[in-house]
C-alpha positions as CSV (number, residue, x, y, z in Angstrom):
1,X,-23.2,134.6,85.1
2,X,-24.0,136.5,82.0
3,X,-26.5,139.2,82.1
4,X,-28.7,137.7,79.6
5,X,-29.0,134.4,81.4
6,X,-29.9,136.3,84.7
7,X,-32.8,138.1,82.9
8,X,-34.0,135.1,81.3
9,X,-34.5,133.6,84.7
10,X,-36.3,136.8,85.8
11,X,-38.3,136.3,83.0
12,X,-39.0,132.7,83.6
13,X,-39.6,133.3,87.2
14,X,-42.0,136.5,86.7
15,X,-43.8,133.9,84.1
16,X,-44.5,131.0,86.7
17,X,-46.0,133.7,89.2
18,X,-48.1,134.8,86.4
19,X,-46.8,138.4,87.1
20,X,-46.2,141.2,84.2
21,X,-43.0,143.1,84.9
22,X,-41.4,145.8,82.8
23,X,-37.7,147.1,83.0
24,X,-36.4,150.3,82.7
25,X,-32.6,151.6,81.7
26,X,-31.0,153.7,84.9
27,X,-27.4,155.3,85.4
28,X,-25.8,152.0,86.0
29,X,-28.2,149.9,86.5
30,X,-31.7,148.4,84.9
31,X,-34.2,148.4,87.2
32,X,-36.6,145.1,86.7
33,X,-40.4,146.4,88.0
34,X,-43.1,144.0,89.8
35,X,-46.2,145.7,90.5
36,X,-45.1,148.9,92.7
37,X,-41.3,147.2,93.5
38,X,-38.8,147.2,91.4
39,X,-34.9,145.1,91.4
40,X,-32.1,146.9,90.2
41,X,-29.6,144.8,87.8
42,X,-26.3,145.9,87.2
43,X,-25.5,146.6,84.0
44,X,-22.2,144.5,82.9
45,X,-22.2,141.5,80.4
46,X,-21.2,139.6,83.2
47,X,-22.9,139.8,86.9
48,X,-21.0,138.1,89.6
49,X,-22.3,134.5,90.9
50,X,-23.1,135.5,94.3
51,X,-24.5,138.6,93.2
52,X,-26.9,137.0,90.8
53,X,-28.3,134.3,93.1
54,X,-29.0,137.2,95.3
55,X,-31.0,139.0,93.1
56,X,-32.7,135.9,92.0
57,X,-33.8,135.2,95.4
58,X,-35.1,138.5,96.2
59,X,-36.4,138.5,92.5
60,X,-38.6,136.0,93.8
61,X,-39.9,137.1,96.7
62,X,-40.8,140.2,95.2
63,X,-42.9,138.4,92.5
64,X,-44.5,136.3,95.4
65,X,-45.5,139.2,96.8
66,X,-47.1,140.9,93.9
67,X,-48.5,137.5,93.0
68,X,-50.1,137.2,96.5
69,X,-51.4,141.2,96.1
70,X,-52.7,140.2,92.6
71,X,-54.9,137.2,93.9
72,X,-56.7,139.5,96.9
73,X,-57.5,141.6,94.1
């Protein structure tokens, strides 16, 4: 999967939990952030499959979680 395409779905995804996120340029890596988490993505024009739907899968649970934290608020 192209990097691009993996963080337009973390995009869309942060968007339908109505959760802000911000993302931030590490050594190899850029590190999406949620609230207090944050998901590292690697850095290459292309991210592997199963890598990616990993990510996107705990991309989303992290953004439940924050969305959940951002309701008791």
């Amino acid at each position: 999967m192209r990097k691009r395409d993996l963080e337009r779905r973390m995009r869309k995804l942060a968007k339908e939990y109505g959760v802000s996120v911000r993302s931030t340029e590490g050594g190899n890596h850029t590190k999406w952030h949620a609230g207090s988490e944050a998901m590292p993505v690697p850095r290459h024009s292309e991210v592997n499959e199963r890598t990616a739907k990993g990510i996107l899968e705990d991309w989303e649970s992290i953004l439940a979680e924050v969305a959940k934290e951002q309701e008791e608020q």
